[in-house]
C-alpha positions as CSV (number, residue, x, y, z in Angstrom):
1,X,120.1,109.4,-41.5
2,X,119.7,113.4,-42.5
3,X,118.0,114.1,-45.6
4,X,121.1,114.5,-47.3
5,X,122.8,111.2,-46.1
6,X,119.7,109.7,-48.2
7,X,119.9,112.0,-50.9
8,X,122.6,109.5,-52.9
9,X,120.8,106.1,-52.6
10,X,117.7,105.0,-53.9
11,X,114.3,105.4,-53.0
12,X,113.2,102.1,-54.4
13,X,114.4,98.7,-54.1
14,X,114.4,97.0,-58.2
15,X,117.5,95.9,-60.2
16,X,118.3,95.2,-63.9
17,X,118.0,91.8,-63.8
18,X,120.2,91.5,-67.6
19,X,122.9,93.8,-66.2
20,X,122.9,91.9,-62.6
21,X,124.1,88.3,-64.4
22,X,126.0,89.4,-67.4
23,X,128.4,91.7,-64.6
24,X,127.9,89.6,-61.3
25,X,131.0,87.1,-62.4
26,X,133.2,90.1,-62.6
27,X,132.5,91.0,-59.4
28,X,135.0,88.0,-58.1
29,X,138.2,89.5,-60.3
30,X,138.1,92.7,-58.0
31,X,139.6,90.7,-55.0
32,X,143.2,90.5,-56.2
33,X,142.7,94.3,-57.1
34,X,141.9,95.1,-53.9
35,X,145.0,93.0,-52.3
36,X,146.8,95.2,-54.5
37,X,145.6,98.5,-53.3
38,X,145.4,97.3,-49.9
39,X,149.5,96.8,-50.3
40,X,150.0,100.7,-51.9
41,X,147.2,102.2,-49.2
42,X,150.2,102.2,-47.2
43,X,152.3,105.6,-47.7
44,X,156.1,104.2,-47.4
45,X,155.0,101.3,-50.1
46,X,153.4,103.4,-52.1
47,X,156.2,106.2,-52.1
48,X,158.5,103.2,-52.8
49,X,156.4,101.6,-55.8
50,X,156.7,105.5,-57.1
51,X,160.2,106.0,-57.0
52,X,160.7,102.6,-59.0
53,X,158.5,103.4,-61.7
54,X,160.7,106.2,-62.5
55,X,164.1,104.1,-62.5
56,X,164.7,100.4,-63.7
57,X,166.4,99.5,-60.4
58,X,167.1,100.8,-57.6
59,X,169.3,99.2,-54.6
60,X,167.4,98.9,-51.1
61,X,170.1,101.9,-49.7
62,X,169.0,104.1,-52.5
63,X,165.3,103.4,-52.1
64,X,165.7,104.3,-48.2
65,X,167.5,107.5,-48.4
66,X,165.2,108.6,-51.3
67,X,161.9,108.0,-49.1
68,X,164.2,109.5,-45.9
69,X,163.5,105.3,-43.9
70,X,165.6,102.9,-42.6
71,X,167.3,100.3,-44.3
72,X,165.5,97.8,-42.3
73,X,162.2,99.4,-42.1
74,X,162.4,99.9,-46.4
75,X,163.4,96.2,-46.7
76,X,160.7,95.2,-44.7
77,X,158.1,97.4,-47.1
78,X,160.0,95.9,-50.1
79,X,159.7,92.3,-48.9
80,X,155.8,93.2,-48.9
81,X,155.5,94.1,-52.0
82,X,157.7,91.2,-53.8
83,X,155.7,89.0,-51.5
84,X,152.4,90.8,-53.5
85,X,154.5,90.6,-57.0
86,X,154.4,94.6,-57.3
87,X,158.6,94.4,-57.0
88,X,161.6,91.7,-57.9
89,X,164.9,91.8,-56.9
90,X,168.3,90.9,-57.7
91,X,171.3,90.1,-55.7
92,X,174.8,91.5,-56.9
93,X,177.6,90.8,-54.3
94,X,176.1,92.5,-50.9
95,X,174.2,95.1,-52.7
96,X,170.2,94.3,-53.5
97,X,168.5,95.8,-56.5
98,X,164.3,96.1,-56.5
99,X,162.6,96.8,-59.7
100,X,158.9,96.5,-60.5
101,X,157.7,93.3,-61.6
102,X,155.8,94.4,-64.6
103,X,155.0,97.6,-66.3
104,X,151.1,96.4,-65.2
105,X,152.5,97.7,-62.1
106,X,154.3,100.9,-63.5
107,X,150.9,101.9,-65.6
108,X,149.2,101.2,-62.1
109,X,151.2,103.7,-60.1
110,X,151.6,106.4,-62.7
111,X,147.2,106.8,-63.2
112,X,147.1,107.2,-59.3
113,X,149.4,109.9,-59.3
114,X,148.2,111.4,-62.6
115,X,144.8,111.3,-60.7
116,X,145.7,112.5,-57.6
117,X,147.1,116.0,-59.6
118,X,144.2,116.1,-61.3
119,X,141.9,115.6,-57.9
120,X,144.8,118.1,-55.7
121,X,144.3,115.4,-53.5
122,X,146.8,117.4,-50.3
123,X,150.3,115.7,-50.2
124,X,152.2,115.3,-46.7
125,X,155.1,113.9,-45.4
126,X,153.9,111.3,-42.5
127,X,154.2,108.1,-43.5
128,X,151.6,105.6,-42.5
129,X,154.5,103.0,-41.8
C-alpha cells in the first residue's frame, strides 16, 4: 500500500472494549438493511421505488413508460421489490396497481435522493437492468 492508502486506518491495533459490546448486537440488524439496498443498488428498481413515492399508485404500464422499460422487464423489477416488501399491489380488472408498502420505504428513498443533490452525485440514463 502507498503512504496514502495507509493514511485512513490505524497505526495501532487496540479497541474500546465498553463501546465493542454495548454496539456489537447491533451489528446483526444491518443485514436486512443491506438486503434492502442491495434491491435499490439496482437503477430500474431504484427509479421505480422513486416514481412511487411521489404517487399513491401507479399501474405497471404507467410505471414502464415513465422509466422508458418494458412491460415485462418493469414487472419483473416490481415482482423484486414486492418479493423484498418495498412495493404492494392490487388487481382491478386486467390493470395492476403498485404502491409502496410503507412510508418506512418512502422516507427511505426520499433521504437518498435528498443526499445525492446535496453530494451532486452525476445522474445518467443507463440503467443497470
Amino acid at each position: 500500500m502507498s503512504p496514502k492508502e495507509q493514511d485512513d486506518i490505524c497505526e495501532v491495533q487496540c479497541f474500546d472494549d465498553e463501546k465493542v459490546n454495548r454496539l456489537k448486537p447491533f451489528a446483526a440488524e444491518s443485514l436486512g438493511v443491506a438486503k434492502i439496498f442491495k434491491a435499490l443498488a439496482d437503477d430500474t428498481r431504484a427509479k421505480i421505488i422513486h416514481i412511487l413515492s411521489l404517487e399513491d399508485e401507479l399501474c405497471v404500464c404507467d410505471i414502464a413508460a415513465i422509466i422508458g422499460s418494458s412491460i415485462a422487464n418493469t414487472s419483473h423489477h416490481l415482482r423484486l421489490l414486492r418479493n423484498m416488501g418495498l412495493a404492494k399491489y392490487r388487481k382491478e380488472g386486467k390493470l395492476v396497481f403498485y404502491s409502496l408498502d410503507d412510508d418506512h420505504v418512502r422516507h427511505l428513498i426520499s433521504a437518498g435522493v435528498e443526499h445525492a443533490k446535496e453530494q451532486r452525485v452525476p445522474v445518467h440514463s443507463e440503467s443497470n437492468g
